[in-house]
N, C-alpha and C positions, 0 to 999 in steps of 0.2 A: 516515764511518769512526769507529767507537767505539775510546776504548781504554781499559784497565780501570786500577784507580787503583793499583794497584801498581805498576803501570808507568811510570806519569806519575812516581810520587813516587822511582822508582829514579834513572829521568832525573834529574829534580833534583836527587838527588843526586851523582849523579855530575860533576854540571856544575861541580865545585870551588866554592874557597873565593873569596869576592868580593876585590877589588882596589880601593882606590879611585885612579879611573884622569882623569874630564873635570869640568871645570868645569861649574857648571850655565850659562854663557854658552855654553860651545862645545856642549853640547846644544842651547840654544834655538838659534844658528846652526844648526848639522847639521839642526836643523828647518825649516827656514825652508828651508836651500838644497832638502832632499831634497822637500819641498814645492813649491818653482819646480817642481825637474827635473821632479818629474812631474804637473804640472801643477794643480795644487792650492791657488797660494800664496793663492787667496782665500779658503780655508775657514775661517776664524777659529775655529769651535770642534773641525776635527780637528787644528789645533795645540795647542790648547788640550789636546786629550783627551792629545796624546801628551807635552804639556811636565806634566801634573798625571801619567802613569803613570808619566814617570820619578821625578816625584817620591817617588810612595807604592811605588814598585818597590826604588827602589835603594837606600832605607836612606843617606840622604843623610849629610854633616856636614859641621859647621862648621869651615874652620880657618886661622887667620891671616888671617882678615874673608873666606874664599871659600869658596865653599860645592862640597864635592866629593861627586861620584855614583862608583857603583862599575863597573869594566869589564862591560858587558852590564846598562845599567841599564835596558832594557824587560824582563829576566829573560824571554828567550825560550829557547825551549827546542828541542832538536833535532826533535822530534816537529812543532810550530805549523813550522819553516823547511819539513820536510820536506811538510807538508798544504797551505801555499801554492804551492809546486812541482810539485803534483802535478796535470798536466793532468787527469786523471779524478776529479776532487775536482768537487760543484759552484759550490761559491765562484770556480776558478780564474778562469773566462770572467770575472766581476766585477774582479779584477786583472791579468787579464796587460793590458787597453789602459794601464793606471800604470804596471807593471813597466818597459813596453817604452818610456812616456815617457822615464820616469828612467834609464832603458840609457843612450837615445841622447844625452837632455842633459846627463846627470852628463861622458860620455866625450866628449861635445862642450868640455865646462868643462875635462876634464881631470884630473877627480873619480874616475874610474873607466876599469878598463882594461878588462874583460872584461863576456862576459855574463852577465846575474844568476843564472842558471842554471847557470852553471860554477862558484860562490863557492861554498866549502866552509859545512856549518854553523861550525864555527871560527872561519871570518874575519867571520862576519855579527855573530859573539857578542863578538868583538873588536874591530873595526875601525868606531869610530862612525857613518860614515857610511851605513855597511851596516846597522847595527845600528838605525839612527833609518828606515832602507827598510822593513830585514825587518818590522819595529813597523808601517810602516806599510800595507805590505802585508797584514798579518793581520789588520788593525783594518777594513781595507775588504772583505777575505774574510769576517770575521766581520758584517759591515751596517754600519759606523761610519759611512758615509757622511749618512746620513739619522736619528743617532739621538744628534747632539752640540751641540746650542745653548744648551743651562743643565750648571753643575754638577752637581745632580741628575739628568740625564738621562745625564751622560759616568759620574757613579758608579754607578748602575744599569748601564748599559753594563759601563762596567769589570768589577763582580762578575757577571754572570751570562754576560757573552761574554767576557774578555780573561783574566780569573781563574782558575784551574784549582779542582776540584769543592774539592782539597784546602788551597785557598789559606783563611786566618785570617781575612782582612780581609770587611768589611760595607761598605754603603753610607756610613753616618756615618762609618766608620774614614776611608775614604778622601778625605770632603768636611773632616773634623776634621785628617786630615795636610796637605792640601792649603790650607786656610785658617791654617794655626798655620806654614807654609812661607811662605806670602806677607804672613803680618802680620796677617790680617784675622781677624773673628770671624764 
C-alpha cells in the first residue's frame, strides 16, 4: 500500500509537539526486555538498530548528567502502527509469530494486560514499552532481521526502509549523530 506524501507529512504533523519524557537507560532496558518477550534477546545488531534509532529519532538532551529522549522516541507514526496491524499487508505473516511471542511473555511478566491488537495508536506512541514493540515490529515488517550487523548497514537500513521519503536525514547524518552520542569518531 502506497501512501502519498502529503499525507504522511499531515500525520506528522499532527502527531503534536515532542515531550521529553525516558531516560536513555530506560530505553536501552524497554529494549532488552521487549526483545526477551519476544524472543530476540540474541540479536545484538536489532538492538543495536533500535537503541542508534532512538537516538537520531528523538532529538535527544542532555540534562543534569542524564540524557533524556522525547515521548514517542522511534517517531512512529499512526499510519507504520496501523500497516503492521494489518493482516493483508505482506510483511504481517513476517511479524505476528514476534507479535504474539511478546503478547504472551510481556503478560506473563506482567508487562502488559491486553492484546497487541486491541492497543490504541496512542498508547503505542506513549507508553514505552509499547512504543520499543511497535519499533520493533515494523523494523522486522520492514526486513531488519537480516540486514543489521554493521553501522553502515543499520544506517542504510534506517534511511531507505525506517525513514519516511520526507525524512532530512542521510546515511552519514545518521552514523555522525550516532557516533558524536556514544563518544566515538
Amino acid at each position: 500500500m502506497k501512501f502519498n506524501k502529503q499525507k504522511i507529512k499531515q500525520q506528522i504533523l499532527l502527531e503534536g509537539k515532542p515531550r521529553l519524557k525516558y531516560t536513555h537507560q530506560q530505553i536501552k532496558e524497554a529494549i532488552r526486555d521487549v526483545l526477551a518477550y519476544s524472543g530476540l534477546s540474541n540479536n545484538t545488531g536489532l538492538a543495536a538498530l533500535l537503541e542508534e534509532i532512538s537516538i537520531v529519532e528523538s532529538g535527544y538532551t542532555k540534562s543534569s548528567g542524564s540524557i533524556f529522549h522525547i515521548n514517542n522516541p522511534f517517531q512512529l507514526t499512526s499510519i507504520a502502527i496501523r500497516e503492521i496491524n494489518r493482516p493483508t499487508e505482506y510483511g504481517y505473516k513476517k511479524v505476528r509469530p514476534y507479535i504474539l511471542k511478546f503478547q504472551k511473555n510481556a503478560i506473563k511478566a506482567g508487562r502488559f494486560r491486553q492484546y497487541w491488537w486491541r492497543q490504541s495508536a496512542s498508547e503505542i506512541k506513549r507508553l514505552l514499552l509499547l512504543n520499543v514493540a511497535g519499533a520493533l515490529f515494523y523494523l522486522i515488517y520492514r526486513g531488519a532481521l537480516r540486514s543489521t550487523s554493521s553501522m553502515s548497514s543499520r544506517a542504510n537500513f534506517w534511511k531507505t526502509r525506517y525513514n519516511t521519503s520526507l525524512g532530512a536525514g542521510t546515511s552519514n547524518y545518521y552514523q555522525n549523530k550516532v557516533r558524536k552520542f556514544l563518544g566515538t569518531k
